[in-house]
N, C-alpha and C positions, 0 to 999 in steps of 0.2 A: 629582587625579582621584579622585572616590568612587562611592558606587555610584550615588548619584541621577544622576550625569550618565549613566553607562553604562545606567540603566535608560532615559533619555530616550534616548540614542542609541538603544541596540537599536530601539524603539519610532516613529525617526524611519526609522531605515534600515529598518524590518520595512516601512512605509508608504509610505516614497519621498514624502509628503508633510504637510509643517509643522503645516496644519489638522487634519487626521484624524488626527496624533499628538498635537495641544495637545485634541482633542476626548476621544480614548483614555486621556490621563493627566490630564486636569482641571486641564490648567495653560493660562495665558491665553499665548498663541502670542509675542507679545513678551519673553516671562519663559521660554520654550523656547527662543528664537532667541537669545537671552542665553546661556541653558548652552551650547546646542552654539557659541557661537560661544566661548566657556569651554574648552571640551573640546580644541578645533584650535588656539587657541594653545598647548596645554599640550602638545600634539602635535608642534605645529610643522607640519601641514601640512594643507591642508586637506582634510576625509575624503567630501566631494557635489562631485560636479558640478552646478552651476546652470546650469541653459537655460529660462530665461522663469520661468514659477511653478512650475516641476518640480524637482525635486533628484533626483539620482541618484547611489549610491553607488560612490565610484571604488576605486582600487586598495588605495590606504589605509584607507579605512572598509573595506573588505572582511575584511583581517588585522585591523583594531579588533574588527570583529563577530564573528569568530570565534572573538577572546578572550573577549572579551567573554561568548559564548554559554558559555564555560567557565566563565570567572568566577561568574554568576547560575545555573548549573546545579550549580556544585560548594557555594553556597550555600545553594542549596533542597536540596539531597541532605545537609547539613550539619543544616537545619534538619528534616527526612522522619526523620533517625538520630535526633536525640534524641529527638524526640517521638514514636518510635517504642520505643526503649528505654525511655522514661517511660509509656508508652501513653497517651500523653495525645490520641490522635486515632485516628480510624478507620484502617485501611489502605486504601491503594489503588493499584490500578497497573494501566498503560496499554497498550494493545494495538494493533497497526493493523494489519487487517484486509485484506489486499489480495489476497490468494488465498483459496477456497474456502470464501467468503461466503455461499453456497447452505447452508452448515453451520453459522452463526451461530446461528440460534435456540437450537439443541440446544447447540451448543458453553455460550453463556452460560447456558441455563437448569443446566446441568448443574454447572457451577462456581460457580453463587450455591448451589446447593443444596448442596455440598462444601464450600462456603467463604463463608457467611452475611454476617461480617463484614467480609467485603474490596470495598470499591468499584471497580468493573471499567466503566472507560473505554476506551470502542471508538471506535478511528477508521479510513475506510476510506483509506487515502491511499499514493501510488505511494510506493516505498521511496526513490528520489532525493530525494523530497521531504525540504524542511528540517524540516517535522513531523512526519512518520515518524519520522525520525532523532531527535527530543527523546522520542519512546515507549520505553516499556520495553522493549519485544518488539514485531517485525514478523513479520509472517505473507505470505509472494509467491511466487510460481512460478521456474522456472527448466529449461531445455532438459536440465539435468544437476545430480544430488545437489550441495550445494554444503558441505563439511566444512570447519571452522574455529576458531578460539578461542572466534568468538560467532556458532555460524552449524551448524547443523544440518539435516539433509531429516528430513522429517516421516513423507510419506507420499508412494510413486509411483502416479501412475494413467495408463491410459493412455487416448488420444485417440482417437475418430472421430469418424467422418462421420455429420450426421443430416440428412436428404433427404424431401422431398417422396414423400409414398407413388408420386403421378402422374407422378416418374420411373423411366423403364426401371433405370435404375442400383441404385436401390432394392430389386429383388429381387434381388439378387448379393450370397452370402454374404461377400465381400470385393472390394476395388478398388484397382487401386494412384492415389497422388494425382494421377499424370499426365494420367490418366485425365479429373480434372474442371478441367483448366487452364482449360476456355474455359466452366465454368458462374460464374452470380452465384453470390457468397460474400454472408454476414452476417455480420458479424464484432464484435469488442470494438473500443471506441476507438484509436487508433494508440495505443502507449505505455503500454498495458495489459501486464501480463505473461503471460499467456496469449495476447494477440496477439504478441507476440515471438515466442514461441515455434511458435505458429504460420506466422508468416511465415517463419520459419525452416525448418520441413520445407518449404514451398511454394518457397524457393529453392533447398532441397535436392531437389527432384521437378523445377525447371528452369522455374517459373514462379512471376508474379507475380499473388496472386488478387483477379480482378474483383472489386471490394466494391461492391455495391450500398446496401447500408443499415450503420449501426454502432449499438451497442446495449448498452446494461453489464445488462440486462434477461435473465434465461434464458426467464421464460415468454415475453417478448415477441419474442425467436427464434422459437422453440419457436414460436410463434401465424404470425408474418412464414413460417415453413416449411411451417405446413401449408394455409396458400393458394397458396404456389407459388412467392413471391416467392426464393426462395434455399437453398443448405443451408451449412451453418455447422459447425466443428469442436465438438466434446463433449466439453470431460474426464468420463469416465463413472460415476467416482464424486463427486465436490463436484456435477457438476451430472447426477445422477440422478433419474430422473422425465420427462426428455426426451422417452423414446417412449412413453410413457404415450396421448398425444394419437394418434389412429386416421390419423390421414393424415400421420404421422411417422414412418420407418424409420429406424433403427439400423445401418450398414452398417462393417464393420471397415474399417481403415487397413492393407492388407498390405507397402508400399512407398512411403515407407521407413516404418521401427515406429516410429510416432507415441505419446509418450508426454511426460509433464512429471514434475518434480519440487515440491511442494510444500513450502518450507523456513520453518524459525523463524530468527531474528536479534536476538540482542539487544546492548545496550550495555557496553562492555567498560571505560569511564573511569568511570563513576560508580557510587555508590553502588547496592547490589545488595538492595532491601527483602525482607524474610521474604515479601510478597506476591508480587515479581515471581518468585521462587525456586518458589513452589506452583504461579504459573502457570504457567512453564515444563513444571515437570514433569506438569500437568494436563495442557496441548496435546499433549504428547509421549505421553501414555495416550490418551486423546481421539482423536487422529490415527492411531495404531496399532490403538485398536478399530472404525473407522471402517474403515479398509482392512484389517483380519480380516473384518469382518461384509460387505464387497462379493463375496468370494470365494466 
């Protein structure tokens, strides 16, 4: 077993299929199907399930890949150390972005200009994901601070309701959520984590909210609310500027106290670059003067 097979494998099992992994690695598909079929003897079992022209990774391949992902990560963190101790390469390190993306602009402009020569990769991607998990640091919500070896809250904000000026509800200094069980909601994608947590008070107030429209968009909320089409939760500082718009009210969350936690995460096996160490500690300033200056 070396590495050229595991790097096909990964590659085969990343694809679920032959062609767009022999296309991916510039190797002619019969000279692919050769390794992996290399690799599973040496195995001893077979690592896809074949159903027609599809492959699919079974139980086997599953624990292969896993090591496998260790193997090529503890390699390229092998290769990021030396060449980082030699400075023979720019720095760089990776970010995923899945909460409080309203603040990207500022967050990156503000950290090239702190840290000129560090190359800052953003990705926005749900933290389950298998690519989240290969970043340096993730940035996502959560119902509750979440404290850990590699796992800090950033920043808490809390949640309301923004509503159509041309509802009655609109002029009442507070509401409790009950209150709007049977209005259209706008919401984020299912599986978002600001709709988790959102659907989460909604099951704590004893309903499930009517979703008319879904949207990973704020202005296009914001736009969908003040025709009439729906109102929609606000974390009220990442997505600040909401009521700015005239036929958009701001209305508090009195019951139950609707709030999120904004947290960092990062990698705790591998290698820890001088880059990803500044960015940590940027976001953790960043995040803190963010939720000073809302107050």
């Amino acid at each position: 077993m070396d590495l050229h097979q595991l790097k096909c494998f990964k590659t085969i099992a990343d694809q679920e299929n032959m062609t767009s992994a022999s296309t991916l690695l510039h190797i002619a598909q019969p000279a692919l199907s050769r390794t992996l079929h290399q690799l599973e003897d040496e195995v001893g079992l077979p690592l896809f399930d074949r159903i027609g022209k599809r492959i699919y990774l079974n139980n086997c391949g599953k624990i292969l890949l896993k090591h496998t992902n260790s193997i090529l990560n503890e390699l390229e963190d092998a290769l990021l150390e030396i060449a980082e101790q030699n400075q023979e390469t720019n720095q760089k390190v990776s970010l995923s972005m899945y909460a409080g993306s309203k603040l990207l602009p500022d967050l990156i402009k503000g950290f090239q200009q702190k840290y000129p020569n560090i190359n800052l990769q953003i990705m926005q991607q749900d933290i389950a994901s298998e690519n989240a998990e290969l970043c340096d640091i993730t940035i996502y919500s959560s119902i509750a601070p979440e404290y850990g070896s590699t796992s800090v809250p950033l920043m808490e904000e809390g949640i309301c309701l923004a509503l159509p000026t041309s509802n009655p509800l609109s002029k009442r200094q507070s509401i409790k959520l009950a209150e709007v069980s049977t209005e259209p909601f706008i919401c984020l994608y299912k599986g978002k984590g600001l709709r988790k947590v959102t659907d989460e008070f909604c099951r704590m107030a004893g309903f499930s909210p009517n979703i008319v429209l879904e949207s990973d968009s704020p202005s296009t909320v914001r736009d969908l609310i003040a025709v009439g089409m729906g109102l929609a939760f606000i974390p009220k500082i990442s997505w600040s500027g909401m009521a700015e718009h005239p036929a958009v009210t701001l209305v508090e969350i009195s019951e139950p106290h609707c709030k999120r936690y904004v947290n960092m995460a990062w990698r705790n096996t591998r290698y820890k670059s001088r880059a990803s160490i500044l960015l940590r500690q940027y976001l953790i300033e960043f995040f803190a003067e963010v939720e000073k200056n809302s107050k």
